[in-house]
C-alpha positions in Angstrom: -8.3 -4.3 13.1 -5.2 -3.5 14.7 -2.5 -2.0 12.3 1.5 -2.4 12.2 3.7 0.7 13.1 7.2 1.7 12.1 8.7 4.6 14.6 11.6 6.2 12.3 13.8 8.5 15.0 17.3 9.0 16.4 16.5 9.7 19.8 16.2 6.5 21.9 14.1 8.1 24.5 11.6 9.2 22.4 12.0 5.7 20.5 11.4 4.3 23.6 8.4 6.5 24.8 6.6 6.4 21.3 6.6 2.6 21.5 5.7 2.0 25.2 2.8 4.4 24.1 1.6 2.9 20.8 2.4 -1.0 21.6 -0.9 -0.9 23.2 -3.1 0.7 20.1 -1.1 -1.4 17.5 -0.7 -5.1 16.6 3.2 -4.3 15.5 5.6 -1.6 17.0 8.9 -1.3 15.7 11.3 1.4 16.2 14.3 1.7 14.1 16.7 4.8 14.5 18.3 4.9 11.2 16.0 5.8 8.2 18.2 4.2 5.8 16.9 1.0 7.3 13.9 1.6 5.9 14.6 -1.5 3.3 12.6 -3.5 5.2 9.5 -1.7 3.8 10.4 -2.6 0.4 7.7 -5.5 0.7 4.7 -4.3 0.3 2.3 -4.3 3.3 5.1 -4.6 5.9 3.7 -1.2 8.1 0.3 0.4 7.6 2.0 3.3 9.1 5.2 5.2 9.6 6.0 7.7 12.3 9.3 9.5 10.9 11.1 11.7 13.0 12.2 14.8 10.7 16.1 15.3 11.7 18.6 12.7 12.0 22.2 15.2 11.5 21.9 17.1 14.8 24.2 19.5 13.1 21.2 20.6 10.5 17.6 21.4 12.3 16.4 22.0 8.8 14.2 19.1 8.6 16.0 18.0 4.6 16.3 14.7 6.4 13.3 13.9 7.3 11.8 15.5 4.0 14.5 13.1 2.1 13.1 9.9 3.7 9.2 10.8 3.3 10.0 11.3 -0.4 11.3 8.0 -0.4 8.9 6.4 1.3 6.0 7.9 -0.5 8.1 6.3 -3.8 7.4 2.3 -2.3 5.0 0.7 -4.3 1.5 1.1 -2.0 3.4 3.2 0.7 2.2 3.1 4.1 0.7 6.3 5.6 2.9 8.9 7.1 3.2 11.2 10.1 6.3 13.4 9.9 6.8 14.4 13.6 9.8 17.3 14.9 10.3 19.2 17.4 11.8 21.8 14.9 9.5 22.4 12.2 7.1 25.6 11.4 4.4 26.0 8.9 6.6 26.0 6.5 8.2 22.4 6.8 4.8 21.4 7.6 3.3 22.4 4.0 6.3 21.0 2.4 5.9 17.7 4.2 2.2 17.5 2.9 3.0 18.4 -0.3 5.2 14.9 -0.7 2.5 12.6 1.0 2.5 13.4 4.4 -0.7 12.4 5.9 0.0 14.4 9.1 2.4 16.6 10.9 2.9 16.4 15.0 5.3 18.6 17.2 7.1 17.5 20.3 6.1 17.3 22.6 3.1 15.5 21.5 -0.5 14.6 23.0 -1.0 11.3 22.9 -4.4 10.9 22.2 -3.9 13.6 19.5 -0.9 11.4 18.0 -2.8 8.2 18.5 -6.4 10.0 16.5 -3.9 11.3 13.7 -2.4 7.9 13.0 -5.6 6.3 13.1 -6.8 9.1 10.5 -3.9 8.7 8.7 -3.7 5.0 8.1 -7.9 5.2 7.3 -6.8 8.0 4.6 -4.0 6.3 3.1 -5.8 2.9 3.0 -9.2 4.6 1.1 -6.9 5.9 -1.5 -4.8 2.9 -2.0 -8.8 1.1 -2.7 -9.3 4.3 -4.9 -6.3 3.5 -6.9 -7.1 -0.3 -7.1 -10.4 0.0 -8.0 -9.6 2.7 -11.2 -7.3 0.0 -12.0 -9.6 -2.8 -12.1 -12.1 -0.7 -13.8 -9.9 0.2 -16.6 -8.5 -3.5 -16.8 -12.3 -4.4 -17.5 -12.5 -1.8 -19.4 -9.6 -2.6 -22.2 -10.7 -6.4 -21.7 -14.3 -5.1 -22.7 -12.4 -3.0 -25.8 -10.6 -5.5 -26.9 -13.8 -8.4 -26.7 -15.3 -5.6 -29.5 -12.7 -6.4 -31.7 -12.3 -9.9 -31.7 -14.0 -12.3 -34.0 -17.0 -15.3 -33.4 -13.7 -17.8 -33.3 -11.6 -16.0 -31.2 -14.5 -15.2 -28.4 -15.5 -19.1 -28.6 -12.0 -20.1 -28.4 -10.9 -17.8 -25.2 -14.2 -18.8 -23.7 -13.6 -22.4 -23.9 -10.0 -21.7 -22.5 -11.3 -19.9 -19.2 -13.9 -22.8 -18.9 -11.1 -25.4 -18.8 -9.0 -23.6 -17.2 -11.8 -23.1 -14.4 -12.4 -26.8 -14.5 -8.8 -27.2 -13.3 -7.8 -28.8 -16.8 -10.5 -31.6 -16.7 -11.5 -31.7 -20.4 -14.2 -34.1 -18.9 -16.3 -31.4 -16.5 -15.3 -28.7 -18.9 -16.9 -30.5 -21.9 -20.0 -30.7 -19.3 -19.9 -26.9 -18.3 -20.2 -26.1 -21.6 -23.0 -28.4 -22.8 -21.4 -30.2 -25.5 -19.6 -33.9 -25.6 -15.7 -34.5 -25.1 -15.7 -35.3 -28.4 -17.2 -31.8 -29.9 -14.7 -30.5 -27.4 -11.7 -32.1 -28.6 -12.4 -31.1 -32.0 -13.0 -27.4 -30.6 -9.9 -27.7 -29.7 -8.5 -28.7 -32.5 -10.0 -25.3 -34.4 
């Protein structure tokens, strides 16, 4: 499955390079140079990936920028996976960075097979624990629903089963009454309970 990139940096060149690269291992490349633009990720699903450069103000080499931005990013609802890259960081912005979500950290100048493998990785990570997350959900969804069941009465179970039946039946009371075994009368006056 081919995946869908953003490239977040203010150099064109490297812009430029990153994408010429990546166009090839990814179904979508886009490179954008301002990380404020990063609305566009605020639907879900847009990139399976960012690539965020880690210094936009070439008057600070401090990284803050790019450790703003990953913050944010890592605040979307089902963020993509990203890969902080500079050519000015240490160990130290590195930690930092995977301490709010980073999935990787790359220096420039950069391998490319090395940046290719730790987008792949990152993207395979991030995706497993966005199914982590979905499955605990749906587990403790069936898990309430399953609570809740205990508590109901006879009635209430009949009445929510004979509202799933019709409503799988598309609302036709007629292969509804048939699903359940009974008569369209008997189910009009279950209704009527």
């Amino acid at each position: 499955m081919k995946d869908r990139l953003l490239i977040i940096d203010d150099n064109s060149a490297v812009r430029a390079t990153l994408k010429l690269l990546l166009s090839d291992e990814f179904e979508k490349v886009d490179a954008i140079e301002n990380p404020a633009m990063i609305a566009a990720l605020s639907s879900p699903g847009s990139y399976d990936a960012v690539l965020l450069d880690m210094n936009f103000d070439n008057g600070r080499l401090d990284c803050s920028d790019g450790l703003f931005w990953l913050e944010r990013l890592k605040g979307l609802p089902n963020p993509p996976a990203i890969v902080v890259i500079t050519a000015f960081g240490d160990v130290e912005i590195a930690v930092k960075a995977m301490k709010l979500g980073a999935e990787d950290f790359i220096t420039k100048p950069w391998d490319n097979d090395q940046l290719i493998e730790k987008l792949r990785k990152a993207i395979d990570k991030n995706r497993q624990v966005r199914q982590d997350k979905e499955a605990a959900r749906r587990a403790f969804q069936l898990e309430s629903a399953e609570s809740e069941s205990l508590h109901l009465t006879l009635d209430e179970v009949k009445k929510r089963h004979i509202r799933r039946v019709i409503d799988s039946c598309g609302g036709n009371l007629s292969a509804a009454a048939q699903q359940l075994g009974v008569n369209r009368q008997t189910l009009y006056n279950l209704l009527k309970k």
